[in-house]
N, C-alpha and C positions, 0 to 999 in steps of 0.2 A: 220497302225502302227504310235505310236505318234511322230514327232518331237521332240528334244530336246533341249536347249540350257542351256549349265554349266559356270555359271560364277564363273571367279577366277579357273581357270583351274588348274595354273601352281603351286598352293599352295600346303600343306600339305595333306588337304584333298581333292581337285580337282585333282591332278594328277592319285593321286591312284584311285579316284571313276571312272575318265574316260576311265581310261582303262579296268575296270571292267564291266562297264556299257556295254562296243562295246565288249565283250567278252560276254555277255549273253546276248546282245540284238543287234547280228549284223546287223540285217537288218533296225534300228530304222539310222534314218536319226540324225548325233549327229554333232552342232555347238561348238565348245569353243571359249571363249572369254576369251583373257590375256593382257598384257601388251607387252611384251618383242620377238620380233620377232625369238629370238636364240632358243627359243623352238618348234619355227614351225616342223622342222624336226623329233623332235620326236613325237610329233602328228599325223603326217602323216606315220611315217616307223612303231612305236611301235604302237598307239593308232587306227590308223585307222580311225580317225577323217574324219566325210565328209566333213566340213566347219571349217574355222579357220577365226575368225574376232580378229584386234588386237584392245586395245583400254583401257582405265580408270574409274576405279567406278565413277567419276566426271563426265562421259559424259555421262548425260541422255537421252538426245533425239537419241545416237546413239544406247544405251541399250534400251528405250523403242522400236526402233523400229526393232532392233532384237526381244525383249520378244514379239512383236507381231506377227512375223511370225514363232513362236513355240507354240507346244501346252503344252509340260511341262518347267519349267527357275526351273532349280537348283542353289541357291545361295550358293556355298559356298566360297565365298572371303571377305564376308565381313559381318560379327555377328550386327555389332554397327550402321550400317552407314544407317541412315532412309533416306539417300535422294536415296540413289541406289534402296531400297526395295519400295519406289513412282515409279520414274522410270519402273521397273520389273510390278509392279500392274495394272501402267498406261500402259501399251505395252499390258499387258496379257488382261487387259478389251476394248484394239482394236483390239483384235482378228475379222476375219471374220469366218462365219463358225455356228453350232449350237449346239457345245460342249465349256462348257467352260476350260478356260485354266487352268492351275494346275501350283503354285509355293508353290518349297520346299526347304524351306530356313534352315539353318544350323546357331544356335544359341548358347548362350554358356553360362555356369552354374557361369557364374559372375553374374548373373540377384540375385543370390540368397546367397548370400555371410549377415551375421547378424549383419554385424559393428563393433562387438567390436574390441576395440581398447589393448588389453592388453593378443592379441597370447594365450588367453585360449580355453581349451574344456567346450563347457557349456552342461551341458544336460538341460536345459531350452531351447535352441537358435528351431527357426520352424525347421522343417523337410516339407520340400517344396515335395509335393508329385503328379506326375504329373495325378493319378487316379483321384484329387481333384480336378473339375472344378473351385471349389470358390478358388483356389489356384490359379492357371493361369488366370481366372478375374483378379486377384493381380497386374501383369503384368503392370508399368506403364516405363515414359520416364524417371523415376529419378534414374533406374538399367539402372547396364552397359552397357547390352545390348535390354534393354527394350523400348524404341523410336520405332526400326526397330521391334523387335517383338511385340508391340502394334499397329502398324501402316497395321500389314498383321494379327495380330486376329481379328482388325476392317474389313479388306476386305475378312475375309473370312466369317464374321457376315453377312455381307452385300449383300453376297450370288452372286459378280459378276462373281468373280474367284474364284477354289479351293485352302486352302491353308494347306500345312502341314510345322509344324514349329519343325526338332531335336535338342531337346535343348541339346549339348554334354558337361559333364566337363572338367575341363583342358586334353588336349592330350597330351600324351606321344607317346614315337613309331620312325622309321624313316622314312620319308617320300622316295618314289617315284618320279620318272621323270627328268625333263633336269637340273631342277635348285637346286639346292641344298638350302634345307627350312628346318629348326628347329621349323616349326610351331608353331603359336601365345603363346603357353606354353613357350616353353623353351625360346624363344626370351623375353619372360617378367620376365624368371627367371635369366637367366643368362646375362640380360644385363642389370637390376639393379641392379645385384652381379656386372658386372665390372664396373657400376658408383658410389657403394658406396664403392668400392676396399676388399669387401669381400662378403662370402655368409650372408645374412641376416636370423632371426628371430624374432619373437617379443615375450617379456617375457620369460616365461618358454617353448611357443613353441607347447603347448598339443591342441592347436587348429586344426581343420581338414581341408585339402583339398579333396573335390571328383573328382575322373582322372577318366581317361578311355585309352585304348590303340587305336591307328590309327586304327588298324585290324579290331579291334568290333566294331569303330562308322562307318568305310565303311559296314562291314556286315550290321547294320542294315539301314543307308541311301538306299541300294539297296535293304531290306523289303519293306521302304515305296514307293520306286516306283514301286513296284509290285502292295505295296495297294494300288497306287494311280489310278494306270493303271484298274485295274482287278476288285477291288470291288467299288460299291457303295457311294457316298461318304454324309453322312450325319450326323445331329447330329451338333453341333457349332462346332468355329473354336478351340476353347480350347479344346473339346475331340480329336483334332489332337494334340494336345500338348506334343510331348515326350520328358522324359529328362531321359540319358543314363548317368552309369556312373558302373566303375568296382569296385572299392573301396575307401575308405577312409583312408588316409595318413596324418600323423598331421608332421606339419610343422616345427619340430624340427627334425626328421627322416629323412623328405626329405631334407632339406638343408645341413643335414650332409651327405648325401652321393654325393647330388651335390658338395659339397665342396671338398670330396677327391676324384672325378673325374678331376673336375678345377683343384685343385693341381696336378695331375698327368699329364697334361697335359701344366702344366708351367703358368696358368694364374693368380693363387695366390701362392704365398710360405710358404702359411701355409696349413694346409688338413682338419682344425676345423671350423665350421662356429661361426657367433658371436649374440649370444644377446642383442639384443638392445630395447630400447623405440619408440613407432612406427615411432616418427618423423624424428630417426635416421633411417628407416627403406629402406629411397628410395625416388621417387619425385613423385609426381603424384598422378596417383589410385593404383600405386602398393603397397605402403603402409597398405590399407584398405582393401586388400584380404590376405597379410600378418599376420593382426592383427585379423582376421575373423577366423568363421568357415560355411562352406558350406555343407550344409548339403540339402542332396536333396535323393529323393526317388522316383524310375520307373515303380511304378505296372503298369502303363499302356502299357509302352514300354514289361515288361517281360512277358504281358497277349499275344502281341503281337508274343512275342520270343525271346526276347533278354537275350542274357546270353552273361554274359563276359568269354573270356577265356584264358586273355593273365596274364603273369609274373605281381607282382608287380610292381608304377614302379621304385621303390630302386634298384630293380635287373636290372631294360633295362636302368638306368642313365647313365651309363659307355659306353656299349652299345652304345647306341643311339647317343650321343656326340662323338665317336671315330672320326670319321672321319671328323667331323666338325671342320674351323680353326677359332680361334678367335683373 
């Protein structure tokens, strides 16, 4: 039976996979790795967890040398960060043993977002499609989260470790477990709405975001450890390449209904969101996904099985945020 080690446990998508995982695979030996010791107890009373190690994507040598005494490192705490996924690569190619080790890293549909700057729908912009090997060749450091996902397509090329990379778009949904998490989605939505003191959009707004709900990108993370475990693994590191997503939401929709949730909830006192020029739009990179359209496409993941099956997510906004304080 494989070992396991999940890092980023206590997130959005680590809570819930963990407890899923010791629920159809109770007898696999399961590590987490978090930060925050106040979650231990639910690891152990809810999750079942055999191992709890505490600690920070920063500390390599203490993750490389957990990823070396597992035969599978599920990453999902951290999409962008290429020094963790060196780390995780370096651990899993000091394996002893004459199986190689398996890392299955959790990625995210900013890699593929088209630039523009003026919140339109283009039907020109790619359609990134993850059936397309020469698409995910694409794949370099100068996407969001492209570093860390070039850095394990290179070692999965390289044939020392196996690697499969789920590439998920923005999440919606609520998360699971001790800590209360609005996962990397809504934390980029709603906390550039309270730094620029309303919800944002860019232009007319007809640009697209592709989402997916928690439910479906757990269901299918627990496909590919089945695939990972049970079949074969061959063919390059890009035919592992999936990218999940339930629909396509243009950025004027969704910011009007985050806006009359915020308002409902006391955070802004208006319930309309605002059009702006991208530069008003926020600081950073959130801008650039603002002004974008994401368009991306899963025949490979749905050859797999992947169907979505959750709510819009206009309809889980409200939802989802109720219980969260800002």
């Amino acid at each position: 039976m494989p070992s396991v080690l999940l890092v980023g446990a206590t997130g959005m998508v680590g809570a819930s996979l963990s407890r899923q995982l010791k629920e159809i695979y109770p007898a696999w030996p399961l590590t987490v790795y978090f930060r925050n010791p106040v979650a231990d107890d639910w690891f152990r009373n809810v999750v079942h967890a055999d191992r709890i190690e505490h600690g920070t994507f920063e500390e390599a040598p203490k993750v490389s040398a957990l990823a070396a005494e597992h035969d599978i490192v599920i990453n999902a705490g951290s999409s962008f960060d290429p020094t963790l996924s060196k780390a995780i690569i370096e651990g899993l190619k000091q394996r002893k043993g004459s199986k190689k080790g398996t890392l299955i890293h959790v990625s995210g549909g900013g890699n593929f977002i088209d630039h523009r700057t003026d919140g339109k729908f283009s039907t020109t912009s790619k359609v990134w499609n993850d059936a397309n090997e020469d698409d995910i060749k694409q794949v370099n450091s100068s996407m969001l989260n492209g570093a860390a996902d070039r850095l394990i397509l290179d070692a999965g090329n390289e044939g020392s470790i196996n690697t499969f990379i789920v590439c998920q778009a923005l999440t919606y949904g609520t998360a699971e477990g001790p800590l209360p998490s609005l996962g990397i989605g809504y934390k980029i939505l709603t906390g550039n709405a309270q730094s620029v003191g309303f919800v944002p959009y860019v232009g007319e707004g007809s640009a697209v975001l592709s989402v997916i709900h928690i439910n479906d990108a757990i269901n299918f993370i627990l496909k590919i450890v089945d695939v990972a475990v049970t079949q074969e693994v061959t063919g390059s590191a890009e035919s592992r390449y999936y990218i999940i997503y339930g629909e396509r939401v243009s950025w004027k929709d969704l910011a009007t209904a985050l806006a009359k949730t915020l308002h409902k909830k006391g955070v802004f006192s208006s319930p309309e969101p605002r059009s702006v020029p991208l530069e008003q739009a926020g600081q950073g990179e959130i801008p650039k996904l603002l002004g974008s359209n994401m368009l991306v496409q899963g025949d490979r993941a749905e050859a797999l099985g992947f169907k979505a099956t959750a709510k819009p997510m206009v309809e889980h906004i409200t939802e989802d945020l109720e219980s969260y304080t800002f």
